[in-house]
gemmi code that builds the backbone of each chain (N, CA, C; Angstrom):
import gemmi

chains = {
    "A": [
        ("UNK", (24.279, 28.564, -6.476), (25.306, 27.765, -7.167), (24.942, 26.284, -7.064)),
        ("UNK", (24.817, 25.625, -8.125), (24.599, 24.009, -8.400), (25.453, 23.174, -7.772)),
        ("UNK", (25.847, 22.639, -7.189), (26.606, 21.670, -6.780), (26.538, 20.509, -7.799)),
        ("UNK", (27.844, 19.793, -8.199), (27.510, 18.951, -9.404), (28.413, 17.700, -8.549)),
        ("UNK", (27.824, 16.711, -8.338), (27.947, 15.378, -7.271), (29.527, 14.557, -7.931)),
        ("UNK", (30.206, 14.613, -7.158), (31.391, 13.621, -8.564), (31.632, 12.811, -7.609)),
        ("UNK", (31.019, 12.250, -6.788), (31.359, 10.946, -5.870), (30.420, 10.055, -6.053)),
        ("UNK", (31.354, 8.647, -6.134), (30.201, 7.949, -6.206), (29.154, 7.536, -4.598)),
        ("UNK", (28.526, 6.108, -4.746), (28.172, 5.901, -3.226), (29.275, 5.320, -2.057)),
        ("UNK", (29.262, 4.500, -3.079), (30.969, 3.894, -2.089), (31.762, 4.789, -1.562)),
        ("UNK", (32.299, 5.655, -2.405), (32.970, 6.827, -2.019), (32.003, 7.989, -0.916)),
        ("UNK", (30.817, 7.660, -0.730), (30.553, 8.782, -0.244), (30.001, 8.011, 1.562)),
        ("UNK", (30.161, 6.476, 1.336), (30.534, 5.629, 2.044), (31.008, 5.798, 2.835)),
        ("UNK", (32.691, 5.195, 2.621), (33.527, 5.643, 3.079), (33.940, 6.330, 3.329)),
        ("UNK", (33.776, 7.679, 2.999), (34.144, 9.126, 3.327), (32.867, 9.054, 5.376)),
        ("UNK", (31.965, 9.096, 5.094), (31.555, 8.894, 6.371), (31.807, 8.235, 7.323)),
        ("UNK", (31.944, 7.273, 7.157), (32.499, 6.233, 8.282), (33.974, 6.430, 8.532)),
        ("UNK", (34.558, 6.805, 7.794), (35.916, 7.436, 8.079), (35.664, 8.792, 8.825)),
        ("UNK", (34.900, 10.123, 8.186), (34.686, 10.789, 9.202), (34.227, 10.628, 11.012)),
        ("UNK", (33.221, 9.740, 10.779), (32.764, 9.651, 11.909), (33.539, 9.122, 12.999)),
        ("UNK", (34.429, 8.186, 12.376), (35.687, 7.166, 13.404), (36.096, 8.324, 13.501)),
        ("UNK", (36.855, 9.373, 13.030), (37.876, 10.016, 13.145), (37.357, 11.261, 14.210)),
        ("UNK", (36.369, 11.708, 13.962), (35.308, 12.669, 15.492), (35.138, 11.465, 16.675)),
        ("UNK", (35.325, 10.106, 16.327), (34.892, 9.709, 17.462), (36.375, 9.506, 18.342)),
        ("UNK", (37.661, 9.212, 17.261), (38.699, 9.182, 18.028), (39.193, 10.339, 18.167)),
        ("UNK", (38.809, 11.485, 17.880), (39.149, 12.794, 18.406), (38.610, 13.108, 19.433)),
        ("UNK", (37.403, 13.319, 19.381), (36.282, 13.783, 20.474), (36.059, 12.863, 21.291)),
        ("UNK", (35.942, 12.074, 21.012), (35.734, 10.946, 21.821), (36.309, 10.530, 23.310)),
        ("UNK", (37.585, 11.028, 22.456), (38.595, 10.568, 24.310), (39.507, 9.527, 23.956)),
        ("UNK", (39.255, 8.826, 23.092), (40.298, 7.347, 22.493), (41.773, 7.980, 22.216)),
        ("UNK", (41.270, 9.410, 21.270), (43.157, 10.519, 21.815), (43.051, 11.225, 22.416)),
        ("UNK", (44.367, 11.420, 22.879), (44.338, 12.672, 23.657), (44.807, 14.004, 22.862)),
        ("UNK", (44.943, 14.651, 23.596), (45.511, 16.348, 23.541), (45.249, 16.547, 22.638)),
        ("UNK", (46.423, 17.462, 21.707), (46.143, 17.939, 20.130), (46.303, 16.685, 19.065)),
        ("UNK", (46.652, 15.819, 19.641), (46.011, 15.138, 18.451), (44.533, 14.246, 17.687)),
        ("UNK", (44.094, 14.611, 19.165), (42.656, 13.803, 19.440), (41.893, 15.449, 18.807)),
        ("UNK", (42.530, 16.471, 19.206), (41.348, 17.646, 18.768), (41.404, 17.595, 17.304)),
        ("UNK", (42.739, 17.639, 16.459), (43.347, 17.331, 15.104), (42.752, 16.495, 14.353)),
        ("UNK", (42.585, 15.400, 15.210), (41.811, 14.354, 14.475), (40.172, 14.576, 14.122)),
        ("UNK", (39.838, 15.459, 15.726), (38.461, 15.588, 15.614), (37.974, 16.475, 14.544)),
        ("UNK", (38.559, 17.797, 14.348), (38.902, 18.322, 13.216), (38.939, 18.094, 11.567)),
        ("UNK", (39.830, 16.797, 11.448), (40.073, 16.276, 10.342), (38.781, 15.751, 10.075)),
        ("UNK", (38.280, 14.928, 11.039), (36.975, 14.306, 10.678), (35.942, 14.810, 10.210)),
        ("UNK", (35.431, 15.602, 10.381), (34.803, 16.688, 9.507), (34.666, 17.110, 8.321)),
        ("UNK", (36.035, 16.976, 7.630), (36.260, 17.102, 6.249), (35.389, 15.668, 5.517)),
        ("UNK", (35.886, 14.494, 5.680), (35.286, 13.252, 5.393), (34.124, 13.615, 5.232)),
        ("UNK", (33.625, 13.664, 6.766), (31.776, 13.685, 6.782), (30.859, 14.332, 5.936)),
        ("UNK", (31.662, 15.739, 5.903), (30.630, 16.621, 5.330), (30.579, 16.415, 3.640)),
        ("UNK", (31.858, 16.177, 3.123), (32.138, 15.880, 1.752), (31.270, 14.218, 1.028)),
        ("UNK", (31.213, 13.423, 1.891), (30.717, 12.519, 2.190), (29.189, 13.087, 1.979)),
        ("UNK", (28.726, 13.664, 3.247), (26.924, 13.921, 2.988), (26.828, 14.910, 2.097)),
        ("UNK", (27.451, 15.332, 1.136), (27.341, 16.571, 0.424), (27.444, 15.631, -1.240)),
        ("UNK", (28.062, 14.982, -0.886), (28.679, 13.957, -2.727), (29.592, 14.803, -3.014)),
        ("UNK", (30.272, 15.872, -3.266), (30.990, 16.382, -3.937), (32.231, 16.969, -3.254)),
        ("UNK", (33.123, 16.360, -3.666), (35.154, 17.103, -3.198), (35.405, 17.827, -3.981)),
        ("UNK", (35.598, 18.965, -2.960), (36.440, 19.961, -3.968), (37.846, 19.325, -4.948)),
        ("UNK", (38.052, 19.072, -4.224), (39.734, 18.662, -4.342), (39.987, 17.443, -5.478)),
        ("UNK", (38.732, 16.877, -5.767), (37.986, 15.565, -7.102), (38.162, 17.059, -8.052)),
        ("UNK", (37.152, 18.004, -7.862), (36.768, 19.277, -9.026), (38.083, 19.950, -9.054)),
        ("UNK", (39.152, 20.310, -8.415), (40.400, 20.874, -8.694), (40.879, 19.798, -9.586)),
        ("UNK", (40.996, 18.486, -9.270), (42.035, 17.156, -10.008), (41.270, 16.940, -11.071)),
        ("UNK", (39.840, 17.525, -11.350), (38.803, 16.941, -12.691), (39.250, 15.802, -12.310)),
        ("UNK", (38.641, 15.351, -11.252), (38.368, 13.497, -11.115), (37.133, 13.089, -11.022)),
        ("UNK", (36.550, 11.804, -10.866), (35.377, 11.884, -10.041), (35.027, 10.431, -10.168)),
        ("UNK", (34.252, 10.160, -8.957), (34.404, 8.545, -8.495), (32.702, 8.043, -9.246)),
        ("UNK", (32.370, 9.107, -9.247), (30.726, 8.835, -10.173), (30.717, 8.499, -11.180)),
        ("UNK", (29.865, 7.440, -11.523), (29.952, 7.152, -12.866), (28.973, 7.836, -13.717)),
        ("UNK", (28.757, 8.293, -14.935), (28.011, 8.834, -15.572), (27.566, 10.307, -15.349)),
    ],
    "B": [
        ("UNK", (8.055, 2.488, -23.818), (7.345, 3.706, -22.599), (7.703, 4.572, -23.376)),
        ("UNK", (6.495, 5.424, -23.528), (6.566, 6.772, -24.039), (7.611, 7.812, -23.110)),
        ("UNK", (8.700, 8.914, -23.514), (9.271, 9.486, -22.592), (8.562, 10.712, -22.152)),
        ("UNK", (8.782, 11.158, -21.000), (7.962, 12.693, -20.603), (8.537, 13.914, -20.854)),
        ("UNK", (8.439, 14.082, -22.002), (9.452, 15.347, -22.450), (8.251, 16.015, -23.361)),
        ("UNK", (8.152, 17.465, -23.597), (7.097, 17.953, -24.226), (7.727, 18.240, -25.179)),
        ("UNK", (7.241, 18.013, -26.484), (8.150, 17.532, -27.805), (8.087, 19.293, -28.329)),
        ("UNK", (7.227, 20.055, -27.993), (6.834, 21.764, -28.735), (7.638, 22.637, -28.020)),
        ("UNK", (6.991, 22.469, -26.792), (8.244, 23.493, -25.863), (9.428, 23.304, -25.280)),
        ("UNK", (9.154, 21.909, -24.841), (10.453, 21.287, -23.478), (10.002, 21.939, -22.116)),
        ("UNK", (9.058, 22.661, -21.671), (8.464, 22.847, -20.792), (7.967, 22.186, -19.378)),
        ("UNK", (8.326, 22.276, -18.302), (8.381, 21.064, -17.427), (7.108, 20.281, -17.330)),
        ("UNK", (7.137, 19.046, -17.098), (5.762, 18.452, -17.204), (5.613, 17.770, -15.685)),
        ("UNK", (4.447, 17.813, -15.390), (4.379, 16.983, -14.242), (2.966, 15.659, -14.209)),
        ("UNK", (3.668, 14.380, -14.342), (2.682, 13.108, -14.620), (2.112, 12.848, -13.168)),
        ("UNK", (0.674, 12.961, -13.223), (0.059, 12.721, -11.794), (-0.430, 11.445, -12.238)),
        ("UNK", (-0.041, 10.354, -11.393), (-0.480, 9.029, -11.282), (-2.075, 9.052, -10.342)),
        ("UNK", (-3.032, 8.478, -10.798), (-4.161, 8.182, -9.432), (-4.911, 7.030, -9.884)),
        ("UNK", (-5.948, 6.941, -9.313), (-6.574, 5.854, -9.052), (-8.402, 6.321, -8.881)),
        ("UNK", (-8.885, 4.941, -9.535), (-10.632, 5.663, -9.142), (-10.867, 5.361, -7.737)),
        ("UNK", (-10.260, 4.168, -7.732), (-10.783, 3.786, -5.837), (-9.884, 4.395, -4.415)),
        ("UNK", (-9.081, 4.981, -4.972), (-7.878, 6.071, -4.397), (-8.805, 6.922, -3.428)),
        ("UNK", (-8.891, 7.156, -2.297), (-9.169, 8.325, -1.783), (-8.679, 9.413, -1.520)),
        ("UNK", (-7.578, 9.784, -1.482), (-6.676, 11.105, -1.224), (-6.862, 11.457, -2.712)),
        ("UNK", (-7.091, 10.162, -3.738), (-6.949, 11.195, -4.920), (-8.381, 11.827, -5.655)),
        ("UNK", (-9.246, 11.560, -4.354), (-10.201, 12.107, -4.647), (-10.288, 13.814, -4.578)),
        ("UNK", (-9.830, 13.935, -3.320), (-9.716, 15.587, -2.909), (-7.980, 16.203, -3.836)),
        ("UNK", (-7.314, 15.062, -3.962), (-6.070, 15.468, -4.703), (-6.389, 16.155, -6.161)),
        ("UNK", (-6.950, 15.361, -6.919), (-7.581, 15.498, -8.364), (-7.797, 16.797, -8.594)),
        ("UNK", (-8.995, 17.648, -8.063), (-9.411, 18.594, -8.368), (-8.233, 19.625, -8.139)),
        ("UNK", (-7.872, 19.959, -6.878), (-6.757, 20.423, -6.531), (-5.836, 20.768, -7.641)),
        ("UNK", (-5.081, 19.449, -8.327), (-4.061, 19.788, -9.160), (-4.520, 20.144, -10.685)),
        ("UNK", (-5.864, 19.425, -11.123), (-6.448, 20.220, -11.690), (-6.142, 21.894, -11.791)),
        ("UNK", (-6.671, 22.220, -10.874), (-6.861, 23.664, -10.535), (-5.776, 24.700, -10.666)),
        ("UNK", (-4.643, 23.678, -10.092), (-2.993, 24.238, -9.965), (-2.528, 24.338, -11.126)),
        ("UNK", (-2.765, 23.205, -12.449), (-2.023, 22.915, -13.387), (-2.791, 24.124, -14.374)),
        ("UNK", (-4.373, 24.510, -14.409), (-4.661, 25.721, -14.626), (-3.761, 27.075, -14.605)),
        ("UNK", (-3.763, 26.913, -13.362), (-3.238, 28.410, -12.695), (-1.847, 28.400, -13.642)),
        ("UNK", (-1.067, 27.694, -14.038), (0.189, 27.439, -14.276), (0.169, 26.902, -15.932)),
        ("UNK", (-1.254, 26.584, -16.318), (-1.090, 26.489, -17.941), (-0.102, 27.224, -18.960)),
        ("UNK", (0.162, 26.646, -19.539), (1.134, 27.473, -20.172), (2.774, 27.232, -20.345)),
        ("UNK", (3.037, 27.504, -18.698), (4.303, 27.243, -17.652), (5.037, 25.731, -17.313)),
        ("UNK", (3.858, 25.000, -17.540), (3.755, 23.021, -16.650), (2.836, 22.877, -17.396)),
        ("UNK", (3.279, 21.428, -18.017), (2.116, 20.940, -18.429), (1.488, 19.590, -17.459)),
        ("UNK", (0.709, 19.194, -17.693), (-0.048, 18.022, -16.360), (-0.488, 17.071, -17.099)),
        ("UNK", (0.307, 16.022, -17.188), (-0.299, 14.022, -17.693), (-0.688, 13.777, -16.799)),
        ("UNK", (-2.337, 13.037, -16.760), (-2.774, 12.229, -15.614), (-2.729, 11.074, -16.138)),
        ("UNK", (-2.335, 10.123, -15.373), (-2.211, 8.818, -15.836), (-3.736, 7.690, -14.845)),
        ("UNK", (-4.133, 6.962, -15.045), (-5.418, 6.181, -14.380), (-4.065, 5.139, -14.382)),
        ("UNK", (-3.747, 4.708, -12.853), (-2.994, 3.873, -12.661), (-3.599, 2.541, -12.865)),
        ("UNK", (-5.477, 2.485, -13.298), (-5.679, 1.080, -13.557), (-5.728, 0.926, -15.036)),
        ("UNK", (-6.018, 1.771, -15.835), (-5.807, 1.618, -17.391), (-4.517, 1.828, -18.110)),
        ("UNK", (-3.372, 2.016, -17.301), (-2.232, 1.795, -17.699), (-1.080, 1.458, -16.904)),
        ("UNK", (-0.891, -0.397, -16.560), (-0.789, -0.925, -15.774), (0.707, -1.067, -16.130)),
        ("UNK", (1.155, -0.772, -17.998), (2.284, -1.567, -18.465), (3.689, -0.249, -17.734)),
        ("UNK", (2.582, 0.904, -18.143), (3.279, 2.207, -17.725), (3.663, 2.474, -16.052)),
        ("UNK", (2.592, 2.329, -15.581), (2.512, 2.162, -14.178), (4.168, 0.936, -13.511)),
        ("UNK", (3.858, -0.142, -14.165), (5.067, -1.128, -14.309), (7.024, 0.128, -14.488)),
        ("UNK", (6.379, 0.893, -15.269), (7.946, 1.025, -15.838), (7.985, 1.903, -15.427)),
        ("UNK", (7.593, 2.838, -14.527), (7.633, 4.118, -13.640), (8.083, 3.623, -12.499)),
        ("UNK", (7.724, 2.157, -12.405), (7.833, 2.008, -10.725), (7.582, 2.328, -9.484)),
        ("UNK", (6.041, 2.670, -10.068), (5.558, 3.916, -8.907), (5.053, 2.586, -7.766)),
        ("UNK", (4.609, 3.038, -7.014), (4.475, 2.302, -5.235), (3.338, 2.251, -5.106)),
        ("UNK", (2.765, 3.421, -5.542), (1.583, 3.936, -4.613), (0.918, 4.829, -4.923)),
        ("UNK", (-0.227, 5.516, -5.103), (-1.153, 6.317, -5.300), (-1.936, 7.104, -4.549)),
        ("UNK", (-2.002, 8.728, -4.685), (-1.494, 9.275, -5.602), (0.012, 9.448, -5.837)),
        ("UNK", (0.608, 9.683, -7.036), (2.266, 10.019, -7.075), (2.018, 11.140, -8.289)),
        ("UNK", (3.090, 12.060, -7.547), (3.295, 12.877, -8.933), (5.046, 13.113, -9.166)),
        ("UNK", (5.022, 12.965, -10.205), (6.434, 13.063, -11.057), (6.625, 13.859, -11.314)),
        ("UNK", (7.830, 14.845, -11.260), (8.375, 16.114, -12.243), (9.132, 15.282, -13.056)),
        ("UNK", (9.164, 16.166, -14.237), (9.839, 16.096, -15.525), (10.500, 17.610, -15.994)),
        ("UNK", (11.880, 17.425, -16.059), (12.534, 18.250, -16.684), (13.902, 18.192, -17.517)),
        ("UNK", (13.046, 18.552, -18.500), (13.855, 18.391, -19.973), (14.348, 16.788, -20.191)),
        ("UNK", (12.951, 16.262, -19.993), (12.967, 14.562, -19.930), (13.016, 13.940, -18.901)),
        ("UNK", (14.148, 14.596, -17.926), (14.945, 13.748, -16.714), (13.811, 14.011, -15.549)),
        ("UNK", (13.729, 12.743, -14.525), (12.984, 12.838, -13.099), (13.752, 13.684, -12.718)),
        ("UNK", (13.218, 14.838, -12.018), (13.639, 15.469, -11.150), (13.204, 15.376, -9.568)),
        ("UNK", (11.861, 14.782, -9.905), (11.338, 15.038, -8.256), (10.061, 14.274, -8.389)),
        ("UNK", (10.117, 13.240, -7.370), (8.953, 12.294, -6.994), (8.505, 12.308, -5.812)),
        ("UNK", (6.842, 11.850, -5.751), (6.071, 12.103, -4.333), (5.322, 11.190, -4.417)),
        ("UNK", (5.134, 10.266, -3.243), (3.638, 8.841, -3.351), (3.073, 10.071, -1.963)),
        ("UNK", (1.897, 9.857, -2.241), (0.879, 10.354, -0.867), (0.164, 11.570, -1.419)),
        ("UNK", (-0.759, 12.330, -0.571), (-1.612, 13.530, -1.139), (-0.469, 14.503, -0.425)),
        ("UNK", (-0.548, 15.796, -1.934), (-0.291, 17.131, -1.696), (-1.152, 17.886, -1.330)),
        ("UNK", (-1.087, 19.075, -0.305), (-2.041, 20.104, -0.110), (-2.126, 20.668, -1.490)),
        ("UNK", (-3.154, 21.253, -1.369), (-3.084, 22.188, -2.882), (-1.925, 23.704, -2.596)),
        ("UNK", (-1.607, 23.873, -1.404), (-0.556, 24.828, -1.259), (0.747, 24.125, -1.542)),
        ("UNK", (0.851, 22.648, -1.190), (2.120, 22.247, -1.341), (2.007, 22.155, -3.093)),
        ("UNK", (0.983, 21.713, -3.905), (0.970, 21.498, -5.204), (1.036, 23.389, -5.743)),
        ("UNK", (0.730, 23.895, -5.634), (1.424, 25.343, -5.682), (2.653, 25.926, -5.650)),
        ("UNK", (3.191, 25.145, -4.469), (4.623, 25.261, -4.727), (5.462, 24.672, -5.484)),
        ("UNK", (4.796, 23.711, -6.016), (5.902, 22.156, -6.648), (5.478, 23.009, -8.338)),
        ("UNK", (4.043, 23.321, -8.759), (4.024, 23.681, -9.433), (4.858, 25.259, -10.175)),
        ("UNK", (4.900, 26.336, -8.928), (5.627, 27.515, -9.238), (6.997, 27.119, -9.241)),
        ("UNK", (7.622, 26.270, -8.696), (9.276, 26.087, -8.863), (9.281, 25.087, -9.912)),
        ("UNK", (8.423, 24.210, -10.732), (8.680, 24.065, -11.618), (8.777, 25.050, -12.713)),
        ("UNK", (8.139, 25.878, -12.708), (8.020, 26.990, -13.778), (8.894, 28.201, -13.531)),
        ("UNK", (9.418, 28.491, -12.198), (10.327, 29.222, -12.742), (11.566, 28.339, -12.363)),
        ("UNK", (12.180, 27.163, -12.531), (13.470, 26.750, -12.496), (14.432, 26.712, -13.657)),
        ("UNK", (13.467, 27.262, -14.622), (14.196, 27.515, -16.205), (15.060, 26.199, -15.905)),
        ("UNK", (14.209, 25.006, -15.699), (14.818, 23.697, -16.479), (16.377, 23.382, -15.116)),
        ("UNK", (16.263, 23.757, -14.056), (17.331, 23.578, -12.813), (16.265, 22.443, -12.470)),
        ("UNK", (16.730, 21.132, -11.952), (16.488, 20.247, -11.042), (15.897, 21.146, -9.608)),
        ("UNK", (14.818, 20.784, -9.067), (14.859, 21.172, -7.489), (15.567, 19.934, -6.626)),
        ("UNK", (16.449, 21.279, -5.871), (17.093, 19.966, -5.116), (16.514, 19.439, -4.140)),
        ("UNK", (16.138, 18.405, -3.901), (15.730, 17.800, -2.840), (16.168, 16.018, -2.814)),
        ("UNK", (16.921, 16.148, -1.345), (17.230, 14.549, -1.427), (16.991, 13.401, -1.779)),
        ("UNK", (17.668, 12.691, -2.262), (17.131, 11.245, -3.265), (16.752, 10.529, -1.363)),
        ("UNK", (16.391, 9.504, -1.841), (16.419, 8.464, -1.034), (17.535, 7.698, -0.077)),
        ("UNK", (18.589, 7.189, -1.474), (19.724, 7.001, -0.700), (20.335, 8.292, 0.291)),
        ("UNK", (20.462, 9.642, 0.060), (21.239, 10.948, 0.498), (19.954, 10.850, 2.157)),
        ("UNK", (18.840, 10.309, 1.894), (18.179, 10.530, 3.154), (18.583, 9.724, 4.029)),
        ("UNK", (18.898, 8.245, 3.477), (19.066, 6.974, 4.184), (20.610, 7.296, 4.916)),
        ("UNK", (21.717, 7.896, 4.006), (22.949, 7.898, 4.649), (22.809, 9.594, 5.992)),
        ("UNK", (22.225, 10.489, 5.415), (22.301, 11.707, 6.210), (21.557, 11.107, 7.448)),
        ("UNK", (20.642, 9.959, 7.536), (19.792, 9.680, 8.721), (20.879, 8.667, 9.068)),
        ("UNK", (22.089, 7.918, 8.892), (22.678, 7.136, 9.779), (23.912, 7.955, 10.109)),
        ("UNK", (24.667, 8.909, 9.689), (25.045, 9.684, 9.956), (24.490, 10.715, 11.143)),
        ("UNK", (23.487, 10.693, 11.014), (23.282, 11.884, 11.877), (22.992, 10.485, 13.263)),
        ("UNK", (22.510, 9.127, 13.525), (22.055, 9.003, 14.277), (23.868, 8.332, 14.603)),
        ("UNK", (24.652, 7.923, 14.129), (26.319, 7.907, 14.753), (26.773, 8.757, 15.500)),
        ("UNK", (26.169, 10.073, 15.044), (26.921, 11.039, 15.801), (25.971, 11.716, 16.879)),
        ("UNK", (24.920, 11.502, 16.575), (23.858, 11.169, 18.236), (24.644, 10.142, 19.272)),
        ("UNK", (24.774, 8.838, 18.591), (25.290, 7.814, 19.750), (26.770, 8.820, 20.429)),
        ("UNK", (27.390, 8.920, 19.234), (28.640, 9.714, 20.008), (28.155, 10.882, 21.281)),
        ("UNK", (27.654, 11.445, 21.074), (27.299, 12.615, 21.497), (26.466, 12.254, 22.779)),
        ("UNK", (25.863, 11.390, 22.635), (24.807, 10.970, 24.456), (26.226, 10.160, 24.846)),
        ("UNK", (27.203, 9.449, 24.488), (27.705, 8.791, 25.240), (29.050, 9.035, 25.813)),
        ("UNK", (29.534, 9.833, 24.548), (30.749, 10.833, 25.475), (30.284, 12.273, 25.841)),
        ("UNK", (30.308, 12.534, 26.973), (30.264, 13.827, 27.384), (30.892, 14.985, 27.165)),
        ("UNK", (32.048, 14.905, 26.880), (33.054, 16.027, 26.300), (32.449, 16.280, 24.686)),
        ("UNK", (31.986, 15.206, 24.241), (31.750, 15.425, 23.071), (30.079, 15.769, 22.395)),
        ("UNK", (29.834, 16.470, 23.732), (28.307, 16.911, 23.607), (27.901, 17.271, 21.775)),
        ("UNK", (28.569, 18.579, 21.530), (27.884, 19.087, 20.096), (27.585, 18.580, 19.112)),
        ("UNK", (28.456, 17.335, 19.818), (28.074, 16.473, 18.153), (26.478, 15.913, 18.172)),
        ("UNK", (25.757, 15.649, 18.890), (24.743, 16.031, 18.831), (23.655, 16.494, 17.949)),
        ("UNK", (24.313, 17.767, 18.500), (23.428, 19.137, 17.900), (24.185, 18.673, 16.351)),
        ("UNK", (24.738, 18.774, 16.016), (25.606, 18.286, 14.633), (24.724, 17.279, 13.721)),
        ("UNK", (24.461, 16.383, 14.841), (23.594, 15.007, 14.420), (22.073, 15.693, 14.226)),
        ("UNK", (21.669, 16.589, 14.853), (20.266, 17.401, 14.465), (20.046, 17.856, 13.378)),
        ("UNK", (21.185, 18.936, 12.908), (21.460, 19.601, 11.872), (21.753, 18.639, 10.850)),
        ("UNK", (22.015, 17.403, 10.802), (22.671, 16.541, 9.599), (21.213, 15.333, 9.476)),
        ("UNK", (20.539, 15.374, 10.765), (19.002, 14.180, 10.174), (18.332, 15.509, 9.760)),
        ("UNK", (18.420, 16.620, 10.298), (17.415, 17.704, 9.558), (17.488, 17.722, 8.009)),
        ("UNK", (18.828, 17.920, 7.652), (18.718, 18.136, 6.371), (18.781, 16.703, 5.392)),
        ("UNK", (18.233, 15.921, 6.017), (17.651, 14.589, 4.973), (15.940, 14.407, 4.986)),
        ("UNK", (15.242, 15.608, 6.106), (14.055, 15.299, 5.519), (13.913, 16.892, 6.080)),
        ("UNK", (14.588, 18.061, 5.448), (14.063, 18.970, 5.532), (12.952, 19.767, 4.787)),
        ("UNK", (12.596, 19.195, 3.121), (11.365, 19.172, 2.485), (10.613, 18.715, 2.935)),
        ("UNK", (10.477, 17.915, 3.857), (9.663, 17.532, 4.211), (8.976, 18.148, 5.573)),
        ("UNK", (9.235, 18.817, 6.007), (9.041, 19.879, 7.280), (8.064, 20.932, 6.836)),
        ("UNK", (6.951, 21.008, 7.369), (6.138, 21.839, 7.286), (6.660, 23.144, 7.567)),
        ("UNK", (6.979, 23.155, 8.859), (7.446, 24.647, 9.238), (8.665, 25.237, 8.614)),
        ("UNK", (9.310, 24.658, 7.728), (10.646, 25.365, 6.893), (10.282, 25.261, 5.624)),
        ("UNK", (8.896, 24.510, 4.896), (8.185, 25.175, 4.120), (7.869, 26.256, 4.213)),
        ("UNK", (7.243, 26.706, 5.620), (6.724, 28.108, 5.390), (7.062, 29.208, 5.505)),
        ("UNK", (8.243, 28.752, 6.677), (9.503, 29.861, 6.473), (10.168, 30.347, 4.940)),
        ("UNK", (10.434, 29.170, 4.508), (11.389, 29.270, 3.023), (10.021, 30.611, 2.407)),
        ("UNK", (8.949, 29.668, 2.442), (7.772, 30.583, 1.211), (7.350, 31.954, 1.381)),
        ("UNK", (7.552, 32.093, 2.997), (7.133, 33.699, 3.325), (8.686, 34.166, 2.929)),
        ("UNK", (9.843, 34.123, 3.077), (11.051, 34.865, 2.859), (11.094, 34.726, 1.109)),
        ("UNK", (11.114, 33.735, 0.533), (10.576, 33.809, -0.980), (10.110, 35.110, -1.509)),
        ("UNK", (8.388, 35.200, -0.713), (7.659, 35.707, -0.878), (8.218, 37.251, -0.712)),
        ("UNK", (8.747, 37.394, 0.147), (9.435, 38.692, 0.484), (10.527, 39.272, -0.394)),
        ("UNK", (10.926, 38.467, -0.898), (12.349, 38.825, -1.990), (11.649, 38.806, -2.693)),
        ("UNK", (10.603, 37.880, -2.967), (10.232, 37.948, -4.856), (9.634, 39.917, -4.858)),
        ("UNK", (10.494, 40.274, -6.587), (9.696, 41.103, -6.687), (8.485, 41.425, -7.120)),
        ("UNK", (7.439, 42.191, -6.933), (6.182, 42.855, -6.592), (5.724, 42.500, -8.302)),
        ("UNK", (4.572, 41.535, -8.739), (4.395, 41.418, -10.190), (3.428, 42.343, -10.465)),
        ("UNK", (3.653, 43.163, -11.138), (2.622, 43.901, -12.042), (1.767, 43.817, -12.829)),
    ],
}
model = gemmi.Model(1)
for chain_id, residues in chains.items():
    chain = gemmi.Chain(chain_id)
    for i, (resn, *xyz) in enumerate(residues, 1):
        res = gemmi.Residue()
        res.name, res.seqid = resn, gemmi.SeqId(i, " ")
        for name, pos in zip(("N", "CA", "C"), xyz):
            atom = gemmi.Atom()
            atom.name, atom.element = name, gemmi.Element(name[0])
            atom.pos, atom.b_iso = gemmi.Position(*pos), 0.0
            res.add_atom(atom)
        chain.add_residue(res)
    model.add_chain(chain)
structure = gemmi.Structure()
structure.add_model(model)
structure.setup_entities()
């Protein structure tokens, strides 16, 4: 299956560095308990969507931050 | 600039850039020669003399010599500066021909540059909090796959399991 990229760079930017803060304040220790695991969790989504270019959730909304 | 699209078939083309005073493209030359043979038909092969066509050379933006370009259905699909084995030009050549016109995926530049600072963030995380060991291994798996074409040994993995699925030609 093709993967078809609908993020732009900026977007795929920010999607990382947001992931990564968000594993680092999960995992990290900066939270605690379930919300530090929650967070660590959440972060993941960012990252991987981020190193991948493409959101599902852009392809459900037919959006996309790419130009052309 | 002429575009690289084969105006009869649409057939993938691949433009090998070289050089006379080039040395890799000395042992390169024959090689893809040989490959673009094997594959006549399937790929077609532009050699370009990066010193007799300097304007072209200009609007390719190539770096360096040797380079070879895929072309499919006009669009770059896949660029290389440095010498190919003639096994690696075997392979570049058979997945051009059977990709029925699919891009091979392999990471742009930028996707290498961000998967390699990514992966080395979550290295720092990972040596420096202890609870948060895996990320790590996370950070392995995420610089791996920004220069995993480029890995000899998951070349040859990929080509023997290939090799194993492909069915038996008659």
């Amino acid at each position: 299956m093709k993967i078809t990229m609908n993020e732009a760079m900026w977007d795929r930017v920010v999607r990382i560095i947001l992931g990564i803060a968000l594993l680092y304040l999960g995992f990290g220790g900066v939270v605690s308990g379930w919300l530090g695991t929650a967070l660590g969790i959440i972060g993941f989504v960012p990252l991987l969507t981020g190193l991948v270019g493409y959101c599902p959730l852009y392809s459900l909304l037919r959006i996309s931050t790419k130009q052309g | 600039m002429e575009t690289f699209v084969n105006q009869t078939t649409n057939q993938p083309m691949i433009v090998y850039i070289w050089a006379t005073w080039c040395l890799p493209c000395r042992t390169m030359s024959p090689a893809i020669a040989r490959t673009a043979e094997k594959f006549s038909g399937q790929v077609e092969l532009r050699k370009i003399n990066a010193d007799e066509h300097i304007e072209e050379i200009n609007a390719l933006k190539i770096m360096g010599v040797p380079t070879v370009i895929l072309y499919q259905h006009g669009k770059e699909t896949y660029r290389r500066t440095g010498a190919l084995s003639e096994s690696e030009l075997e392979s570049l050549f058979a997945q051009a021909a059977s990709s029925q016109g699919k891009p091979i995926s392999e990471p742009t530049q930028t996707d290498r540059a961000l998967r390699l600072g990514a992966a080395l963030a979550l290295l720092a995380i990972g040596i420096t909090v202890p609870q948060a060991w895996f990320l790590a291994l996370i950070a392995g798996v995420v610089g791996f796959s920004a220069v995993y074409d480029r890995c000899p040994i998951y070349k040859a993995v990929t080509s023997f399991i290939k090799d194993k699925l492909r069915p038996a030609v008659k």
